[in-house]
C-alpha positions in Angstrom: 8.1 144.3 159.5 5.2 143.8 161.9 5.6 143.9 165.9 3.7 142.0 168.9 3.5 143.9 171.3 2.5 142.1 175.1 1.0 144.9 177.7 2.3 144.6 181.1 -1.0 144.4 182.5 -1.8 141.6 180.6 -2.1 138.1 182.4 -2.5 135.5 179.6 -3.8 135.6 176.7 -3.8 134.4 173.4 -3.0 136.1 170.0 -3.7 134.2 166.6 -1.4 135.2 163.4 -3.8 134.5 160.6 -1.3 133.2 157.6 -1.6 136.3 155.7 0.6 137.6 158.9 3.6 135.0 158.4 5.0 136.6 155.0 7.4 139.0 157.5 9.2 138.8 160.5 8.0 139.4 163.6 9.7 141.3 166.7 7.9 140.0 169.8 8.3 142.5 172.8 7.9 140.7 175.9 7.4 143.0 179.0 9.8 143.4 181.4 7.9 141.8 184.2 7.9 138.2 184.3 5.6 135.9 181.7 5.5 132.5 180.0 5.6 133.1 175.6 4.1 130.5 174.0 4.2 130.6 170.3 3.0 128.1 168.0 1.3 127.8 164.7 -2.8 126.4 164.3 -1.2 123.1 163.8 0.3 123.5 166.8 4.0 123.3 165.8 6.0 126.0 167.9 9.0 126.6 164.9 9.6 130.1 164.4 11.4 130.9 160.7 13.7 133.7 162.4 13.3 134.4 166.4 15.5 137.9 167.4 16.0 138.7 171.3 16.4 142.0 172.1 17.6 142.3 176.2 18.4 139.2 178.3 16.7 136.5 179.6 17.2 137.5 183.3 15.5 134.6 184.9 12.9 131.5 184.0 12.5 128.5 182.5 12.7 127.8 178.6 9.5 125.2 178.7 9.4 125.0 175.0 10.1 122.0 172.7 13.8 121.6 172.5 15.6 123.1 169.7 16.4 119.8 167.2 19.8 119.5 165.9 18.8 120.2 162.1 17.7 123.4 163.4 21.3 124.2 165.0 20.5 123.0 168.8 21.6 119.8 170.2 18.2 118.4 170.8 18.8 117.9 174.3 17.8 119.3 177.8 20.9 118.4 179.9 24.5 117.9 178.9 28.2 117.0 180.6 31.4 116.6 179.4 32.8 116.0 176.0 29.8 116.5 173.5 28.9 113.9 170.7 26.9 114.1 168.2 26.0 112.2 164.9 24.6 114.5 162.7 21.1 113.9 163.1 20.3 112.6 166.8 20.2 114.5 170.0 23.7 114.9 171.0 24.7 113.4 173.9 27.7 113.6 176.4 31.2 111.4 174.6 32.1 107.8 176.1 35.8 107.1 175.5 35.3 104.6 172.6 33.4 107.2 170.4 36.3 110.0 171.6 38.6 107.3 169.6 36.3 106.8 166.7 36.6 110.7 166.3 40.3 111.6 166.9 41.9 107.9 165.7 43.3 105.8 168.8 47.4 107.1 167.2 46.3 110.4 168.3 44.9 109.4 171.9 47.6 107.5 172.5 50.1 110.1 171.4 48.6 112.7 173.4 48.6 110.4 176.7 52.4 109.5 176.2 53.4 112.9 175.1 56.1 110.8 172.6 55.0 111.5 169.2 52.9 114.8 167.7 52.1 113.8 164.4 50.5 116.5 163.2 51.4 119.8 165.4 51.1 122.4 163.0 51.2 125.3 165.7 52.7 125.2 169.1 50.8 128.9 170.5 52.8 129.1 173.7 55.1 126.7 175.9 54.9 127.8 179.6 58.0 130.1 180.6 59.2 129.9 177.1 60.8 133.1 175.8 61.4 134.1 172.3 64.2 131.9 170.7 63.7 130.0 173.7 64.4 126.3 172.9 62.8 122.9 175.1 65.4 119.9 175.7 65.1 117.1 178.0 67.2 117.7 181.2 66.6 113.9 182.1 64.1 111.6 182.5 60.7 112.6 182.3 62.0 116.5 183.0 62.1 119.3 180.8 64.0 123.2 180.5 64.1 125.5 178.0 67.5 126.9 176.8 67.4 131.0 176.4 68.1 132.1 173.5 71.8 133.4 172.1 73.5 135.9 170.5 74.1 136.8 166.8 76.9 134.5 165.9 77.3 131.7 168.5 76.8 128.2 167.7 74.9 125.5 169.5 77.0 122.5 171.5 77.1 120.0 174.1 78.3 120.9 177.8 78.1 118.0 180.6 75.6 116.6 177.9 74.0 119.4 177.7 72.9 121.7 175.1 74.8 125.6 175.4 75.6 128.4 173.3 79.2 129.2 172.7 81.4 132.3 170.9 83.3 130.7 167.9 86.8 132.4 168.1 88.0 133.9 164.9 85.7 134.4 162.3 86.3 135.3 158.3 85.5 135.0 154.8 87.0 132.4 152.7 86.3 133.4 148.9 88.5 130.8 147.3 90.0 127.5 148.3 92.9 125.8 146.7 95.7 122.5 147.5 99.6 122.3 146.4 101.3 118.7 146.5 105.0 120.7 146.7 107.5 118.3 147.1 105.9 115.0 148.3 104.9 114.0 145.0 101.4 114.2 145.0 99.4 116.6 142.8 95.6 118.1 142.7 93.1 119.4 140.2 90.1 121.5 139.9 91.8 124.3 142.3 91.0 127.3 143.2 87.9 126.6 144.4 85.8 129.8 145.0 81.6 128.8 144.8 81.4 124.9 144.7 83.1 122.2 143.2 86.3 119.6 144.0 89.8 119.4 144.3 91.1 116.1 143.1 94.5 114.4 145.0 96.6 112.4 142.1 100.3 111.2 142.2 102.3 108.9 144.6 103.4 109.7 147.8 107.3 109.9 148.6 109.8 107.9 150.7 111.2 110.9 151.9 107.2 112.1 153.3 106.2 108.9 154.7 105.1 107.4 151.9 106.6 104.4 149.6 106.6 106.6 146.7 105.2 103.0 144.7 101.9 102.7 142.9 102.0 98.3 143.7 102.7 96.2 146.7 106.1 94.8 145.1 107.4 98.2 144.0 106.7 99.5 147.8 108.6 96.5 149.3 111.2 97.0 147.2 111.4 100.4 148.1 111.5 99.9 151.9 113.7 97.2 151.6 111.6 94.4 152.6 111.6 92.3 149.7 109.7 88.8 149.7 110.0 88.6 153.5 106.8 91.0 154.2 104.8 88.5 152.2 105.6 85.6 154.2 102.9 84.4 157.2 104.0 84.8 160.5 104.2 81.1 161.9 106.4 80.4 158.7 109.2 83.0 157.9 112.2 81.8 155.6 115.3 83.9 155.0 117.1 82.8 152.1 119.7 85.9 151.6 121.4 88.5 154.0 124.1 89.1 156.4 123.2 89.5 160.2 126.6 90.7 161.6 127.4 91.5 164.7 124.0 92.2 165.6 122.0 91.1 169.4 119.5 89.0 168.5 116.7 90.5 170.9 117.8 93.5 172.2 120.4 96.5 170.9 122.8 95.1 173.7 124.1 91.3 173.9 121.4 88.8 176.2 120.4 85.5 176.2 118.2 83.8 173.5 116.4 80.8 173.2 116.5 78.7 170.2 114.4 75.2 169.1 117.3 74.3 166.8 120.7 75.9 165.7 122.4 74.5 162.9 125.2 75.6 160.3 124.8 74.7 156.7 127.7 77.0 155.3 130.9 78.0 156.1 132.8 81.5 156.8 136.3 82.7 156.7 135.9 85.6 159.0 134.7 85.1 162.4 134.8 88.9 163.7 133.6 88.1 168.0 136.8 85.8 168.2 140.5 87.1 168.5 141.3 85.1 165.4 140.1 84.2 161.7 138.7 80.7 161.8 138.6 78.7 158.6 135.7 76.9 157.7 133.9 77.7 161.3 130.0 77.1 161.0 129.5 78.5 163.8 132.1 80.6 167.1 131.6 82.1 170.2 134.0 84.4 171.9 133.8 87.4 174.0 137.0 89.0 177.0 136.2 87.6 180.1 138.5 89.0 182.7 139.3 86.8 186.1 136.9 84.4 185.2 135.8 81.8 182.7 133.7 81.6 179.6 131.2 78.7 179.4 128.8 76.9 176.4 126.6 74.6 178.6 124.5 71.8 178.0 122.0 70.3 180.2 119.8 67.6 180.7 117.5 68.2 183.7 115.9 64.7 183.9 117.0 62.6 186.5 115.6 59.3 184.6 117.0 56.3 184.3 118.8 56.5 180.6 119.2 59.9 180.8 122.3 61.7 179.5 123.7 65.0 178.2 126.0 64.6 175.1 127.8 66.3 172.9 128.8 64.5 169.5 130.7 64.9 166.6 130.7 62.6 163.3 132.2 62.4 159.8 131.1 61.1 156.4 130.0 57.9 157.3 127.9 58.9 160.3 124.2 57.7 161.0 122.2 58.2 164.7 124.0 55.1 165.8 127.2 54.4 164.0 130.5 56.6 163.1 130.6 59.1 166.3 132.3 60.4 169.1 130.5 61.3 172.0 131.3 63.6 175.2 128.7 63.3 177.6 127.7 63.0 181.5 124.8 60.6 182.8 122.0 61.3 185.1 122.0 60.6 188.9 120.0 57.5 188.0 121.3 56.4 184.6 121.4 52.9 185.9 118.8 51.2 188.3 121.0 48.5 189.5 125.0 47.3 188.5 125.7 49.1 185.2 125.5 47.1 181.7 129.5 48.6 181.5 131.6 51.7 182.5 129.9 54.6 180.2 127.0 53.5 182.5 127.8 54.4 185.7 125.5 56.6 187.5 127.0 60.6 187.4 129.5 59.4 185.2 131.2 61.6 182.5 132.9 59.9 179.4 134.3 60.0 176.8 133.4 57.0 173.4 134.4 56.3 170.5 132.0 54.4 167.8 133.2 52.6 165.0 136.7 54.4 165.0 140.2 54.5 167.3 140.0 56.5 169.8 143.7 58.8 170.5 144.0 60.6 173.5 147.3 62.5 174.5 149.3 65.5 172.8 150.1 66.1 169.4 153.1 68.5 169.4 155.3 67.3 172.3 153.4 68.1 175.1 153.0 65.9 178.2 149.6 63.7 178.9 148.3 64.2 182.5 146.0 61.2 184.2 144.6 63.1 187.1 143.6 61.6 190.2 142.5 62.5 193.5 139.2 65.3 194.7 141.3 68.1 194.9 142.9 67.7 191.3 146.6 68.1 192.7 147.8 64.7 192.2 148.6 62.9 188.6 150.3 60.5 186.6 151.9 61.9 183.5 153.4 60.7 179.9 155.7 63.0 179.1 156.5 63.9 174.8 159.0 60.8 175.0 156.4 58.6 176.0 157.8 57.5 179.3 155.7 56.9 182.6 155.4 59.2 185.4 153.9 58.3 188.6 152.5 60.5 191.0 154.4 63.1 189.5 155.1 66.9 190.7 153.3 70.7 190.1 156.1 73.3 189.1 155.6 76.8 188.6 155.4 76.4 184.7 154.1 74.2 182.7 157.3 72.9 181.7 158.5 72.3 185.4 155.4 70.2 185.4 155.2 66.5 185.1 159.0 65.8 185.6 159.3 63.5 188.2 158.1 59.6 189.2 159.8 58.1 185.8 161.9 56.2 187.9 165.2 55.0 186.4 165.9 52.7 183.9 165.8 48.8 184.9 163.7 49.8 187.6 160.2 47.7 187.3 156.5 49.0 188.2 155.8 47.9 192.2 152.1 47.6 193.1 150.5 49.2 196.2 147.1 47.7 196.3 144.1 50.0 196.2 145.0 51.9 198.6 147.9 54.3 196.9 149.2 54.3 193.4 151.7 51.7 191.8 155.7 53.4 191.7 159.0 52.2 190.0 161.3 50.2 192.3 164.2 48.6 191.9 164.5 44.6 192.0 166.6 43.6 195.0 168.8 40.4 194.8 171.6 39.4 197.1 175.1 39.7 195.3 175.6 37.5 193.6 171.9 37.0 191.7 172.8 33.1 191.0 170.5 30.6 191.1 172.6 27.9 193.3 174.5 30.2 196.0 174.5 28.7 199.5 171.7 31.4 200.7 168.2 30.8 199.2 166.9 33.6 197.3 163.6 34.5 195.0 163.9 34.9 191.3 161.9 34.7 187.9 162.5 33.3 184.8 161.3 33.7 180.9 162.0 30.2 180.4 162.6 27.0 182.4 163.0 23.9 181.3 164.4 20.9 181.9 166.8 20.7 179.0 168.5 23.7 179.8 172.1 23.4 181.5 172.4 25.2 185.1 175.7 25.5 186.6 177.3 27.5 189.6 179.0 27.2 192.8 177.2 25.5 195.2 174.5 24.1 192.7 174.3 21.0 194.3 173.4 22.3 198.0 171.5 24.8 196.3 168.9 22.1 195.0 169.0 20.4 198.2 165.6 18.6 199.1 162.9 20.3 198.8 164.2 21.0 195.2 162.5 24.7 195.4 162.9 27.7 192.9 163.6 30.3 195.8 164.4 28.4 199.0 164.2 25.3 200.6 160.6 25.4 201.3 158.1 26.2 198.5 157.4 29.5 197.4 155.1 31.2 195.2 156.6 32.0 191.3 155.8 33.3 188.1 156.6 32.0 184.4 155.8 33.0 181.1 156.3 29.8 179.9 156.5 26.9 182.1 157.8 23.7 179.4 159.1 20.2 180.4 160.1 16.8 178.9 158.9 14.9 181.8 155.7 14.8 183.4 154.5 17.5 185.8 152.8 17.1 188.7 151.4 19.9 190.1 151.1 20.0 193.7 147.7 21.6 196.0 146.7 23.2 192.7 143.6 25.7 192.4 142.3 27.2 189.6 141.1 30.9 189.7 137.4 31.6 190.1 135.9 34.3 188.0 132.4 35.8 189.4 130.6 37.4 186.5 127.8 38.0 188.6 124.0 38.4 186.6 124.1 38.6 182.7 121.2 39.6 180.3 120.1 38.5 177.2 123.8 38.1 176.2 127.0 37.8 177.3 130.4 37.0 175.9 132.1 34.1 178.3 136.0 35.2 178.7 138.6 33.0 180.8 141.8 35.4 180.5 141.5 35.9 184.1 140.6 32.0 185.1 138.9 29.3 184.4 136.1 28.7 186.2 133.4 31.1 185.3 129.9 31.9 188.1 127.3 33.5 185.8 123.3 33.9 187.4 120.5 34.0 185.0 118.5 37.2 184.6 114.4 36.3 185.7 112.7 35.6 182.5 115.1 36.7 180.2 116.6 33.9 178.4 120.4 34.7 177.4 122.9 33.1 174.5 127.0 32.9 175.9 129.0 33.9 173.0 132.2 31.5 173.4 136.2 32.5 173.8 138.2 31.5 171.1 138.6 27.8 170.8 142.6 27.9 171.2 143.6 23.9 171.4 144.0 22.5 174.4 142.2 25.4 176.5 139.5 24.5 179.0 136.8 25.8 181.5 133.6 25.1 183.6 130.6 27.1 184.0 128.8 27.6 186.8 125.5 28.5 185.7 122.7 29.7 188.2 119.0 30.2 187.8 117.8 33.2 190.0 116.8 33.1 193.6 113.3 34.1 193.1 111.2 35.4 189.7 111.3 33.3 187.2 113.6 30.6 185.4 115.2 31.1 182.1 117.5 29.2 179.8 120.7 29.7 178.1 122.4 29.0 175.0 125.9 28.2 173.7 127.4 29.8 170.4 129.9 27.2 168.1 130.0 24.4 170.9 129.2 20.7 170.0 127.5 18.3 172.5 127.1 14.7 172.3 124.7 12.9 170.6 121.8 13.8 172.9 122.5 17.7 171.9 122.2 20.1 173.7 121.2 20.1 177.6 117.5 21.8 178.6 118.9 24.2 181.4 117.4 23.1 184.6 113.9 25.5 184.8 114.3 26.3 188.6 114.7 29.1 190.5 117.8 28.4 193.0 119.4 25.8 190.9 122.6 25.4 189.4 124.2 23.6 186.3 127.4 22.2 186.1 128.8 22.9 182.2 132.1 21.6 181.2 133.9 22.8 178.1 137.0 21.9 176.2 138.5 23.1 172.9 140.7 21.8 169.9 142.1 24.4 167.9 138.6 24.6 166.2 135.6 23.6 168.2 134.5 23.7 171.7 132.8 20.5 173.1 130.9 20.4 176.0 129.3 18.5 178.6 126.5 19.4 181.5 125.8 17.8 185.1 122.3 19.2 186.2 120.0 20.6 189.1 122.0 21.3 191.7 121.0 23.4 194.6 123.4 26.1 195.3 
């Protein structure tokens, strides 16, 4: 090897290595004072093969041609920051956009957010960590390292938070293996002692809380549901069983509420009642002491047409034809006067349809008509039929109802509305004949003039006026009134009946006189049914439009008019028609005067 060697005394200088000197390496030995090397070839290119240093550069300026990247420099003079290079150009200091080109922008962005490390192949320390040290996030954006254990505990959650705990009892299992015993289940593949799997066959008993069935039937059958536990909820049908003497509801007796109760069946035994009941569908009974057991029905509408009603029916009965009804109307079952007396407003009744109607007692008991608000006074027919008038309470039953029969020839006396009717006995002066000097009252079936009267005093007896009763006239009833000779009737007057306001029909009756007042119903026309057409019975109808609303007209079952037919009922509101009517054994004719104001 061949060596330079630079005196310290020398200033400058040059010194030429002819090309027979480049074949070895050279050890230049700069001195130790300051100086400027320059070192370059006769073509002037300063590029050593193999430089060596020996001591440091203390101080000074490298003034040389930079060292080029293919020769291991960077091939520049000044550099800050990240470095970047391309292989071949001076390197120069990184912008951001070729820092992603590098490193990939997953791995920039991963290292900023800290969320993902893709490809950490070597953590080399975490501050504080300790060995067996492990990191876990204490919250947002915070982080602590849990020490390490001992031998044998196992890692859990405390508060959320990770923590070692001591397992309690510890052990070696070497063999695993499962017995059915008595529940009817059995296994295979037991004893276990490696790996492997215990297999759970069989059915499980009644008796262990099973159904001890392999199919849905079998298990109903076996719990005793039958076909019931198939059934939907909204639609459950019981067609078999016995519920006796079981609370609906509850395990002690309470109210229930039913859409619709009804008996299709009958029974022979009737186990809440003190009794057997044949052919009961359906008994209450229960020992009530001091007081009273009730069954009630209500209607809570106070409506007009509204009732409560309890009915019974036989064979032949339909909704409107064939019943009995008990029943109570509302507060405002009728609007105005009632259509008849099972109308009345409050009223409770009791109807027959299409059948008699028997009221009374059946085994020689007494009948009691009850009267009065506090339920103390009453009229009675006793088991002999007889009538009992305001009759008496006794401390029995049988002490009960035996007074107000009167005695016999007595006759039935009338006191008005004001108290009930009572037996009396007919006073007549002694002697009770019909000519006797003194005048006296009297009735008679039958009176006629054929019939022979005799008796003292007959002759001053008919004295003028000739008078049944005195010598003045006097008021007298006859259930037959006949004559041979004419009759003249003196200041005769017919009863008026008011019938007050009809609807679309009404039947026309004239037991109780003979000349009828009927008013029309506004705009509701109405057709008179006629009274039997007994010869020789007449009448006259007063027939009234209404005050106000509107006019109607009427018609007239079996009459016959004259040849003009019919009248047109005057169509006024506030008039009145005038209709005449006569019968002859078989027809009723009539006859009309018209449009009277009334």
């Amino acid at each position: 090897m061949s060596r330079l060697i630079f005196d310290a005394d020398t200033l400058g200088g040059t010194t030429t290595l002819s090309s027979a000197d480049a074949v070895g390496n050279f050890t230049l030995i700069v001195p130790a004072a300051d100086g400027t090397l320059s070192v370059k070839d006769a073509s002037g290119d300063a590029t050593f093969r193999n430089l060596t240093l020996t001591g440091a550069v203390l101080a000074g300026a490298w003034n040389g041609t930079r060292i080029a990247v293919a020769y291991g420099g960077t091939g520049a003079t000044t550099l800050s920051g990240l470095v970047f290079g391309n292989g071949t150009s001076a390197m120069t200091a990184a912008t951001a956009a070729q820092v992603v080109s590098v490193i990939g922008s997953t791995f920039v962005t991963n290292a900023t957010n800290a969320t993902n490390a893709t490809n950490a192949t070597t953590a080399t320390n975490i501050a504080g960590g300790l060995s067996g040290s492990i990191p876990y996030q204490t919250g947002a954006g915070a982080t602590a390292l849990l020490p390490s254990g001992t031998n044998g505990q196992v890692l859990t959650l405390t508060a959320g938070l990770p923590s070692w705990v001591t397992v309690a009892g510890t052990g070696t299992v070497t063999s695993i293996d499962v017995s059915g015993g008595s529940t009817g289940l059995t296994t295979s593949g037991g004893p276990v002692t490696g790996t492997g799997t215990i297999t759970l066959a069989g059915t499980l008993a009644l008796a262990n809380g099973g159904t001890g069935a392999t199919t849905a039937a079998a298990a109903r059958t076996a719990l005793g549901l039958g076909t019931i536990a198939t059934q939907a909820a909204s639609a459950v049908t019981i067609t078999g069983g016995t519920i006796n003497g079981t609370s609906i509801g509850a395990t002690t007796r309470s109210t229930g509420d039913f859409t619709t109760i009804s008996g299709n069946t009958v029974t022979s035994t009737t186990p809440v009642l003190s009794f057997n009941a044949t052919n009961t569908i359906a008994s209450f009974g229960t020992t009530t002491a001091s007081s009273y057991n009730q069954l009630i029905i209500q209607n809570q509408s106070n409506s007009a047409g509204a009732s409560t009603n309890y009915v019974t029916s036989n064979n032949l009965g339909t909704d409107s034809t064939y019943y009995g009804e008990f029943g109570m109307n509302s507060s405002t079952f009728s609007a105005s006067t009632p259509i008849d007396f099972y109308s009345l407003n409050n009223g409770i009744y009791y109807s027959g349809h299409d059948g008699d109607v028997s009221i009374g007692s059946g085994n020689g008991f007494k009948t009691y008509l009850t009267y009065g608000s506090a339920g103390q006074s009453s009229h009675v027919i006793n088991a002999s039929g007889a009538l009992g008038f305001t009759t008496n309470l006794g401390t029995t039953p049988a002490l009960s109802g035996t007074t107000g029969f009167g005695t016999s020839g007595q006759y039935l006396v009338s006191a008005g509305s004001a108290a009930p009717p009572a037996w009396a006995t007919l006073n007549l002066v002694s002697p009770p004949a019909i000519g006797s000097t003194t005048p006296n009252t009297g009735a008679f079936t039958t009176l006629s003039a054929t019939s022979t009267v005799s008796g003292a005093g007959f002759t001053a007896y008919f004295a003028s006026p000739p008078a049944i009763g005195g010598t003045a006239a006097a008021a007298g009833s006859f259930t037959t009134l006949t004559s041979s000779t004419s009759f003249t009737p003196t200041a005769y007057t017919e009863t008026i009946v008011a019938s007050g306001t009809v609807g679309a029909s009404a039947t026309l009756a004239i037991t109780a006189g003979t000349i009828l007042t009927v008013t029309l119903t506004s705009a509701t026309a109405c057709t008179f049914t006629m009274p039997t057409a007994t010869a020789g019975k007449s009448f006259t109808l007063l027939l009234k439009q209404p005050a106000s609303g509107t006019a109607t007209t009427a018609t007239f079952t079996g009459v016959k008019w004259n040849s003009s037919g019919a009248p047109t009922i005057t169509a006024t509101v506030g008039k009145l028609d005038i209709l005449a009517f006569v019968a002859d054994g078989t027809n009723w004719y009539g006859t009309a005067s018209q449009g009277y104001t009334y």
